[in-house]
N, CA, C and O of each residue as an XYZ file, in Angstrom:
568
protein
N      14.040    -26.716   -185.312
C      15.412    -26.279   -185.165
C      15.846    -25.669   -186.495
O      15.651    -26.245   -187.565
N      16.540    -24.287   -186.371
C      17.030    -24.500   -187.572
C      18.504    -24.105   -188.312
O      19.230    -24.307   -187.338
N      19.017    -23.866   -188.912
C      20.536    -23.519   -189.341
C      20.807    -22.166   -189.455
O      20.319    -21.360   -190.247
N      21.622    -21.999   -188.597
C      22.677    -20.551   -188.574
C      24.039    -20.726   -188.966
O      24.545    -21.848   -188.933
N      24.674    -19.724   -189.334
C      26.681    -19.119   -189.744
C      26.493    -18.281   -189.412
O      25.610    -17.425   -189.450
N      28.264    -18.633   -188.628
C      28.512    -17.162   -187.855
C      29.698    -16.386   -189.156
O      29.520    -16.545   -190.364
N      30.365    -15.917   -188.815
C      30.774    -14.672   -189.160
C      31.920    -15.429   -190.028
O      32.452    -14.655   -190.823
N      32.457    -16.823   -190.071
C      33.442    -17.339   -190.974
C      32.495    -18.597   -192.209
O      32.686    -19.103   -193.315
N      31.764    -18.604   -191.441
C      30.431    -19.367   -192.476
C      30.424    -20.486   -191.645
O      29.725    -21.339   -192.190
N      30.964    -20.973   -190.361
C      30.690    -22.062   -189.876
C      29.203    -22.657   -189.296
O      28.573    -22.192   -188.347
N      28.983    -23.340   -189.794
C      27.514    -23.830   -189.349
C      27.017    -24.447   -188.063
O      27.579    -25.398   -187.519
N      25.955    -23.862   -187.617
C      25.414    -23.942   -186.394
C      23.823    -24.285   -186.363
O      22.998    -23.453   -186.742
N      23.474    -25.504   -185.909
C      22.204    -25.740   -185.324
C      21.634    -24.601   -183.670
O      21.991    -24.473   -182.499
N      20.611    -24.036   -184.586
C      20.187    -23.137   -182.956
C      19.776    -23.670   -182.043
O      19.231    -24.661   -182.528
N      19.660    -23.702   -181.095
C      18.737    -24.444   -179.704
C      18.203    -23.147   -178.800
O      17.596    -23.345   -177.747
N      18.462    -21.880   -179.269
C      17.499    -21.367   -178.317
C      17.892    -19.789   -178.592
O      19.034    -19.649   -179.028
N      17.162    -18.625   -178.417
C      17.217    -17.551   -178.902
C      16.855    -16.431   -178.324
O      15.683    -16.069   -178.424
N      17.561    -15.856   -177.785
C      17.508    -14.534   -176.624
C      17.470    -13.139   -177.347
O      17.382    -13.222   -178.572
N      17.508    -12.196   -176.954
C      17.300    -10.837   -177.357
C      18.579    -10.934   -177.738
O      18.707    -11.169   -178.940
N      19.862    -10.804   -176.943
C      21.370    -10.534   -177.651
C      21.766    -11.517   -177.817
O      22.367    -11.483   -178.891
N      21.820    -12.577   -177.340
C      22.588    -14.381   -177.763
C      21.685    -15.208   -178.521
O      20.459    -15.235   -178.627
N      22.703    -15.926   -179.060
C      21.532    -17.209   -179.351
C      22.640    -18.594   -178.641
O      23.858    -18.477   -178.507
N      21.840    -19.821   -178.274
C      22.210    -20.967   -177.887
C      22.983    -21.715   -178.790
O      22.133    -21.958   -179.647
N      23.663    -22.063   -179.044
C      24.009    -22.928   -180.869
C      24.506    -23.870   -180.554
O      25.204    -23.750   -179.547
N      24.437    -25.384   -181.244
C      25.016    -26.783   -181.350
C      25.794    -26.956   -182.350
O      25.385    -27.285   -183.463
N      27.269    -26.707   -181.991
C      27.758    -27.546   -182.973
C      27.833    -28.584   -183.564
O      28.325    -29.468   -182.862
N      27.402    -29.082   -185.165
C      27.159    -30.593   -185.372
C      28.430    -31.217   -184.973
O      28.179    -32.258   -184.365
N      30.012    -30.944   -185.095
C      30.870    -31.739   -185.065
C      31.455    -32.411   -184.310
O      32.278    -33.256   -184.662
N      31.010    -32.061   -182.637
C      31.968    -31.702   -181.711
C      29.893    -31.743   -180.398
O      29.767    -32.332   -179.325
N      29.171    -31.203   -180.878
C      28.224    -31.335   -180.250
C      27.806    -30.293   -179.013
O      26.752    -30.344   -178.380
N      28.637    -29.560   -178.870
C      29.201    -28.660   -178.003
C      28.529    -27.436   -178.440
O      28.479    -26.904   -179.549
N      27.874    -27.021   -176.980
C      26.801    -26.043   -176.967
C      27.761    -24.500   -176.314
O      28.486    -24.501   -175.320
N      27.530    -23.553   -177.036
C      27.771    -22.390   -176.187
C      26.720    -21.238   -177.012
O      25.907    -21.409   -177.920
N      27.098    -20.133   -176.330
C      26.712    -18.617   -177.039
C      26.822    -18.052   -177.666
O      27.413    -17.241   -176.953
N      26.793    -17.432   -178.907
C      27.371    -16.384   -179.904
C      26.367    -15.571   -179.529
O      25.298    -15.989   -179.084
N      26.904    -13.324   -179.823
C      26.076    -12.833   -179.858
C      24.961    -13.182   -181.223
O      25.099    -14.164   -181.953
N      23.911    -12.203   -181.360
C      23.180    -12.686   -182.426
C      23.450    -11.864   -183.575
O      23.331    -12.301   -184.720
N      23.787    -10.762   -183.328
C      24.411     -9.946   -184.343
C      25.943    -10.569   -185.012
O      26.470     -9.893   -185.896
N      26.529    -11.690   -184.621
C      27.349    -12.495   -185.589
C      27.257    -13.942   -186.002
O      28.079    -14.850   -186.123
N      25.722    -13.803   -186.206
C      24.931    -14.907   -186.763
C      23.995    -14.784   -187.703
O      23.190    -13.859   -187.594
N      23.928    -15.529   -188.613
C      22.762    -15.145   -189.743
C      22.336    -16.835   -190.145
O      23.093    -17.806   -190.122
N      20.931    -16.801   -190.497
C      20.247    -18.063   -191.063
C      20.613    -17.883   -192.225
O      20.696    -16.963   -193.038
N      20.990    -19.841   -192.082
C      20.916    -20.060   -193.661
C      19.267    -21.178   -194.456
O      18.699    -22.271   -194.443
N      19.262    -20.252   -194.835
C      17.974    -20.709   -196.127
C      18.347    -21.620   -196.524
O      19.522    -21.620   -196.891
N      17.524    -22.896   -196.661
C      17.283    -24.021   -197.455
C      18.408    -25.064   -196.622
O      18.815    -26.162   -197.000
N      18.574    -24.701   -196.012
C      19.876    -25.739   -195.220
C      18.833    -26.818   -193.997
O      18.180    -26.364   -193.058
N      18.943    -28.156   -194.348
C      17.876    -29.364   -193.531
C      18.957    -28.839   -192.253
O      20.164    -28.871   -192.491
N      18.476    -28.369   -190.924
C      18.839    -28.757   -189.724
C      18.903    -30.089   -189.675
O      19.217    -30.229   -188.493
N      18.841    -30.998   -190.045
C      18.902    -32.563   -189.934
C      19.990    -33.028   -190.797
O      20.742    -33.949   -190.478
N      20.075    -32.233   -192.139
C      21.367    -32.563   -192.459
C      22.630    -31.818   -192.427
O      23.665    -31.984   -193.072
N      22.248    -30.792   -191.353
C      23.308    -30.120   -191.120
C      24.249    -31.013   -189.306
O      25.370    -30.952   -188.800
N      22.791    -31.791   -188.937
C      23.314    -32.611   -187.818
C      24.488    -33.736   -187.933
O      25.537    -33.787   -187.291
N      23.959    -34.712   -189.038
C      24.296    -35.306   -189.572
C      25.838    -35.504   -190.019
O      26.582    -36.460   -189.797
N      26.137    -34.036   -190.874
C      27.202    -33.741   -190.771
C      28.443    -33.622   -190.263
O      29.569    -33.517   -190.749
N      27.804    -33.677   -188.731
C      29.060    -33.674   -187.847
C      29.339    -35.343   -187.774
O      29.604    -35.656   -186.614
N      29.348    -36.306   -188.544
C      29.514    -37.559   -188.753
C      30.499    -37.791   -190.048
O      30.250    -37.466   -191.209
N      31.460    -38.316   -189.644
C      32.289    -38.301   -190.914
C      31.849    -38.816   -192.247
O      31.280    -39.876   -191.987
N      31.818    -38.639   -193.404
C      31.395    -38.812   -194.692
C      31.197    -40.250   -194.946
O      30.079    -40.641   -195.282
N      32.078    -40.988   -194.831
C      32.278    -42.308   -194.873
C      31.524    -43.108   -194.234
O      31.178    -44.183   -194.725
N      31.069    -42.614   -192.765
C      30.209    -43.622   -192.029
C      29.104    -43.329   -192.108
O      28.311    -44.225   -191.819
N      28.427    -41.743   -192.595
C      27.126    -41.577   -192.751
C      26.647    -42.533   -194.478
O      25.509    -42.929   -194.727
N      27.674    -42.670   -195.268
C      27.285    -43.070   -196.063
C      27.277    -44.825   -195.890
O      26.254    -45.226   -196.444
N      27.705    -45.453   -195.577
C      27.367    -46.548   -194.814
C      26.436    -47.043   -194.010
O      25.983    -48.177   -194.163
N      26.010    -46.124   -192.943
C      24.949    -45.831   -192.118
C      23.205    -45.952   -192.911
O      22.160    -46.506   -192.572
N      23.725    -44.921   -194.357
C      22.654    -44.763   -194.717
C      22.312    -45.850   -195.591
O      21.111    -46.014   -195.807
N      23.162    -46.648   -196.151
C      23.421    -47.756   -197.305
C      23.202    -49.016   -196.428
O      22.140    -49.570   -196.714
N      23.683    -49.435   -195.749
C      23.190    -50.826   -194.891
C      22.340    -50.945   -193.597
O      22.682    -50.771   -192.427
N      20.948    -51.344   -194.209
C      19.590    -50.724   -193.002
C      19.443    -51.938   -192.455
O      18.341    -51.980   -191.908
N      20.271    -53.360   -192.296
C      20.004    -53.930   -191.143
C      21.376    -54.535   -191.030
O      22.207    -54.347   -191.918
N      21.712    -55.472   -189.645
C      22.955    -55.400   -189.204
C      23.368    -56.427   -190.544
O      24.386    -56.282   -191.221
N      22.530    -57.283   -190.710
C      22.915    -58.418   -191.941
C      23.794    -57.948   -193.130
O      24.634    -58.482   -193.854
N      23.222    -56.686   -193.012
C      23.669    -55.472   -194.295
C      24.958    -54.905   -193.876
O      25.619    -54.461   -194.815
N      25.590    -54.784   -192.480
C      26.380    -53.641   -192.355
C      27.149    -55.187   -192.087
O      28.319    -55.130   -192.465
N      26.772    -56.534   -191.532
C      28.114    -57.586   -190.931
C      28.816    -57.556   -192.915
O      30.021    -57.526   -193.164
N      27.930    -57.571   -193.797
C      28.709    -58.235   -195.376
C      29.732    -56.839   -195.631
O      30.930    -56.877   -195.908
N      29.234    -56.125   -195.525
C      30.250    -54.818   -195.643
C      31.828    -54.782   -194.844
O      32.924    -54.419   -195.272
N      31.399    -55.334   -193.487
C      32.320    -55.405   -192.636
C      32.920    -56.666   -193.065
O      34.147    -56.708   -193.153
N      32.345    -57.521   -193.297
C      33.473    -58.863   -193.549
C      34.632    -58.689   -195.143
O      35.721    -59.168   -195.459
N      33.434    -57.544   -195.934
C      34.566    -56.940   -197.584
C      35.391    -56.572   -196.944
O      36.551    -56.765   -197.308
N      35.103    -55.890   -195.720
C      36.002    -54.843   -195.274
C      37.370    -55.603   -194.981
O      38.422    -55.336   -195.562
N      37.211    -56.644   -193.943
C      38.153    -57.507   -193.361
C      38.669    -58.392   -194.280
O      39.888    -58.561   -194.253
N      37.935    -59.063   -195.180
C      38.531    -60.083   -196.312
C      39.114    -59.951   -196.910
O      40.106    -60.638   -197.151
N      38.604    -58.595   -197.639
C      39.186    -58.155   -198.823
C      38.703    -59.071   -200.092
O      38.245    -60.197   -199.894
N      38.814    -58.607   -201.205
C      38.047    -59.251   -202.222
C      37.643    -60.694   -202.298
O      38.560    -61.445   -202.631
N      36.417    -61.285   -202.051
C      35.557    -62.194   -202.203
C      34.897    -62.679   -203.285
O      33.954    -61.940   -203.571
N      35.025    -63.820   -204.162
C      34.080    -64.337   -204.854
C      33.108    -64.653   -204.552
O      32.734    -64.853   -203.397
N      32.168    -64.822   -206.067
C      30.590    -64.525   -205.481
C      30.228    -65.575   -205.231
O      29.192    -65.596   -204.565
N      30.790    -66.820   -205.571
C      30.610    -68.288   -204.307
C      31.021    -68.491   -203.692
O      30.842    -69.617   -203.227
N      32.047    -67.527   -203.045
C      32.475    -68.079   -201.717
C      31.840    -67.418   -200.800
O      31.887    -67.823   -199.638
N      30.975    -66.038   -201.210
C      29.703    -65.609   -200.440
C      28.775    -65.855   -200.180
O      28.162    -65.688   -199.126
N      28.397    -66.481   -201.477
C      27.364    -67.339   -201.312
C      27.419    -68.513   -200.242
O      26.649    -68.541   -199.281
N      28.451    -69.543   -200.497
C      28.706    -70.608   -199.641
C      28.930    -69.724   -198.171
O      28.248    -70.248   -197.290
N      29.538    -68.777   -197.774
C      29.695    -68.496   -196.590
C      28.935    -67.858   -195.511
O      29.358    -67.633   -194.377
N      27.736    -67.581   -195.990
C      27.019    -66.442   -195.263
C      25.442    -66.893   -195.757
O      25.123    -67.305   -196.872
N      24.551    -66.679   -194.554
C      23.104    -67.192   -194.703
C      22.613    -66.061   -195.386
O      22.099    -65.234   -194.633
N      22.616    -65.764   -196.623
C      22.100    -65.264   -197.755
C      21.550    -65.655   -199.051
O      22.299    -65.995   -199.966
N      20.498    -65.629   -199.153
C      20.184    -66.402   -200.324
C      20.539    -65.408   -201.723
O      20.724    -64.202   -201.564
N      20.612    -66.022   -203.050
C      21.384    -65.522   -204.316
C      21.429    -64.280   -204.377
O      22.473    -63.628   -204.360
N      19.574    -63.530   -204.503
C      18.695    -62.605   -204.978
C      19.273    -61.820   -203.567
O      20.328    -61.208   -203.736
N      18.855    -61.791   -202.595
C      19.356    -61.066   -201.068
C      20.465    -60.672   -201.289
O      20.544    -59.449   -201.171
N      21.684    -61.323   -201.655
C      23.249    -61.434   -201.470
C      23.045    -59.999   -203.020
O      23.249    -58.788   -202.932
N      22.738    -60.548   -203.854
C      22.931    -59.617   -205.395
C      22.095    -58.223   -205.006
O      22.470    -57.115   -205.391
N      21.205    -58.387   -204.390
C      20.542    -56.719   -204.132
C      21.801    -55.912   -203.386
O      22.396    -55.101   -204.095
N      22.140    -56.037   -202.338
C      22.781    -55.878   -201.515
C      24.077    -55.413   -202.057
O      24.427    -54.313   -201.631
N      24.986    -56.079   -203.019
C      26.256    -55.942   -203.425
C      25.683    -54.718   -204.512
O      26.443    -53.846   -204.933
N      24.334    -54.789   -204.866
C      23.766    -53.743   -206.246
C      23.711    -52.653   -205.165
O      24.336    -51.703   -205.637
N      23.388    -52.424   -204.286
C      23.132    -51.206   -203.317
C      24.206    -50.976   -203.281
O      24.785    -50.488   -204.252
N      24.986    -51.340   -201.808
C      25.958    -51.273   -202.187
C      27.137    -50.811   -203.440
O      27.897    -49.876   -203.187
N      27.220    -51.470   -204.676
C      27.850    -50.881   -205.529
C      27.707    -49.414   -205.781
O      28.688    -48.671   -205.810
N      25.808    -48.774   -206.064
C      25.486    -47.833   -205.913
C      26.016    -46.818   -205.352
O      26.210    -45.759   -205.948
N      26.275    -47.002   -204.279
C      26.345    -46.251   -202.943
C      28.195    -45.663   -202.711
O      28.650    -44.808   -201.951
N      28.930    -46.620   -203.792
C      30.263    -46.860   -203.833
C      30.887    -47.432   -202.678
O      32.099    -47.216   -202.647
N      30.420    -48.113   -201.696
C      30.785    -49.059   -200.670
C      31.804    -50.528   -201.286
O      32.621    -51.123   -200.584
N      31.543    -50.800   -202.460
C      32.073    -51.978   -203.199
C      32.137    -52.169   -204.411
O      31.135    -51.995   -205.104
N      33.490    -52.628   -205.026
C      33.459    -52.763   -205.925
C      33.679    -53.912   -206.762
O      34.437    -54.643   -206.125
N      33.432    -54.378   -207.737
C      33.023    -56.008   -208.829
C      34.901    -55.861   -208.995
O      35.666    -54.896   -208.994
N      35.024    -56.834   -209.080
C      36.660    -57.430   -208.952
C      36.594    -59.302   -209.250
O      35.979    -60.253   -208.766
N      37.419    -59.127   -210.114
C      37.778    -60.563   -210.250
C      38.979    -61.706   -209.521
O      40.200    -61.722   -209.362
N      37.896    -62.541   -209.230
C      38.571    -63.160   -207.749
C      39.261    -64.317   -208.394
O      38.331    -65.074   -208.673
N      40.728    -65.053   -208.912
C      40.593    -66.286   -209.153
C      39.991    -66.753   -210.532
O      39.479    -67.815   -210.887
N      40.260    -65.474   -211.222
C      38.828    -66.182   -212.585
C      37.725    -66.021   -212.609
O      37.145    -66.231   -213.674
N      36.980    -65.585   -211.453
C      35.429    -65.429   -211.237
C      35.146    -63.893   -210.298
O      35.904    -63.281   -209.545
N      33.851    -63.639   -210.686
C      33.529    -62.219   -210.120
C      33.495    -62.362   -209.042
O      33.218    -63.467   -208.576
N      33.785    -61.219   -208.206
C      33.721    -60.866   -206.728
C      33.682    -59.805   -206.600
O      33.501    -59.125   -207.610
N      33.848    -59.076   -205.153
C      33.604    -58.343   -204.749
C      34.623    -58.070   -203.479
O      35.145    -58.870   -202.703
N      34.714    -56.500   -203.573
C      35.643    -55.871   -202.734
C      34.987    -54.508   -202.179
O      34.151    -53.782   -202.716
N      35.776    -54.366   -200.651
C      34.844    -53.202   -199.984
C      36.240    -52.202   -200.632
O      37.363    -52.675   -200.805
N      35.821    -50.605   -200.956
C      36.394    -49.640   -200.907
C      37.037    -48.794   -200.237
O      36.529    -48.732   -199.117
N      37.978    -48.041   -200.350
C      38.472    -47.083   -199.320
C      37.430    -46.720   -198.466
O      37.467    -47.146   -197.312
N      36.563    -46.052   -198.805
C      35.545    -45.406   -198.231
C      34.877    -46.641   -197.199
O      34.842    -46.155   -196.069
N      34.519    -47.583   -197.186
C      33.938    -48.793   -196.719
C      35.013    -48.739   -195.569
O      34.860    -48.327   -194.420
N      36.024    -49.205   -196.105
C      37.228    -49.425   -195.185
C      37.090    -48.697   -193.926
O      36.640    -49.166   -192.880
N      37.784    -46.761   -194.242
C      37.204    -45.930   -193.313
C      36.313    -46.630   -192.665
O      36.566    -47.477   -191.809
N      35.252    -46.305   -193.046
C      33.928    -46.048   -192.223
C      34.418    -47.272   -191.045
O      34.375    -47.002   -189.845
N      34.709    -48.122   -191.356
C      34.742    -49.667   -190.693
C      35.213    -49.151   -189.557
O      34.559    -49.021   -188.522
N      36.720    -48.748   -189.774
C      37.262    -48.418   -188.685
C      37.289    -47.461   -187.725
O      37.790    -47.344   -186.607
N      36.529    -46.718   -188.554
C      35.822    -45.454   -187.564
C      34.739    -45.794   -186.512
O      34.604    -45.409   -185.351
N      33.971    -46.677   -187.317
C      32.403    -47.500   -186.365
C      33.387    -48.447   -185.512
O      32.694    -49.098   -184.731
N      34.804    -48.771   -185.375
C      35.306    -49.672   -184.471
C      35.531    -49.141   -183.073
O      35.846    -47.954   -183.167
N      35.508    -49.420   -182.199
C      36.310    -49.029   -180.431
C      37.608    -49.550   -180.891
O      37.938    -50.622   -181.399
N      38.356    -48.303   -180.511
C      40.008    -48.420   -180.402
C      39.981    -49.481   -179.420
O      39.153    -49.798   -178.566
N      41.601    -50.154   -179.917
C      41.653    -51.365   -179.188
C      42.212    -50.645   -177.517
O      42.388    -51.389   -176.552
């Protein structure tokens, strides 16, 4: 597959390619129609995969990509809901052992999902705007 712009620079995954049309996927919206081909041009060096991607809001792809098992995405979601946590009351609360719990908040931090905050006198941890988003975006409206 690979990446086309049409005539305002909007980006288009191709799916299929005729003498005068081409097929195109929008990443955002997903939604397939026609452009002629003469108001389309490839773009070079552009991942069709991360041009898919894209149509995923910023916040949740970066989440998505930062917590690779659910264990990873429930601690994010509970910063999310708690709001700043000390690092023993994480410890005490959640089947994580020290080293597991500290990689995780280090990824995380990385990633800007959370940030070191002092809870009470002692370090903790808090999910970010961005965390937040994402949360409620990955939620079903009530």
């Amino acid at each position: 597959m690979r990446t086309v712009r049409d005539e305002t620079g909007t980006r288009y995954l191709l799916v299929k390619r005729s003498s005068e049309s081409s097929l195109v996927r929008d990443p955002h919206t997903g939604e397939q129609r026609y452009l002629p081909n003469d108001e389309l041009a490839a773009v070079d060096g552009a991942s069709a995969l991360d041009v898919a991607a894209s149509g995923v809001p910023e916040p949740v792809r970066r989440v998505v990509t930062a917590a690779h098992t659910e264990r990873a995405l429930g601690l994010l979601i509970e910063l999310a809901d708690r709001g700043p946590v000390g690092i023993r009351d994480l410890l005490a609360a959640y089947d994580l052992c020290e080293s597991d719990l500290h990689g995780l908040l280090a990824e995380f931090r990385a990633a800007g999902l959370v940030h070191e905050c002092d809870v009470a006198g002692e370090r903790g941890y808090d999910a970010t705007k961005t965390t937040r988003e994402a949360v409620a975006a990955l939620r079903p409206d009530p």
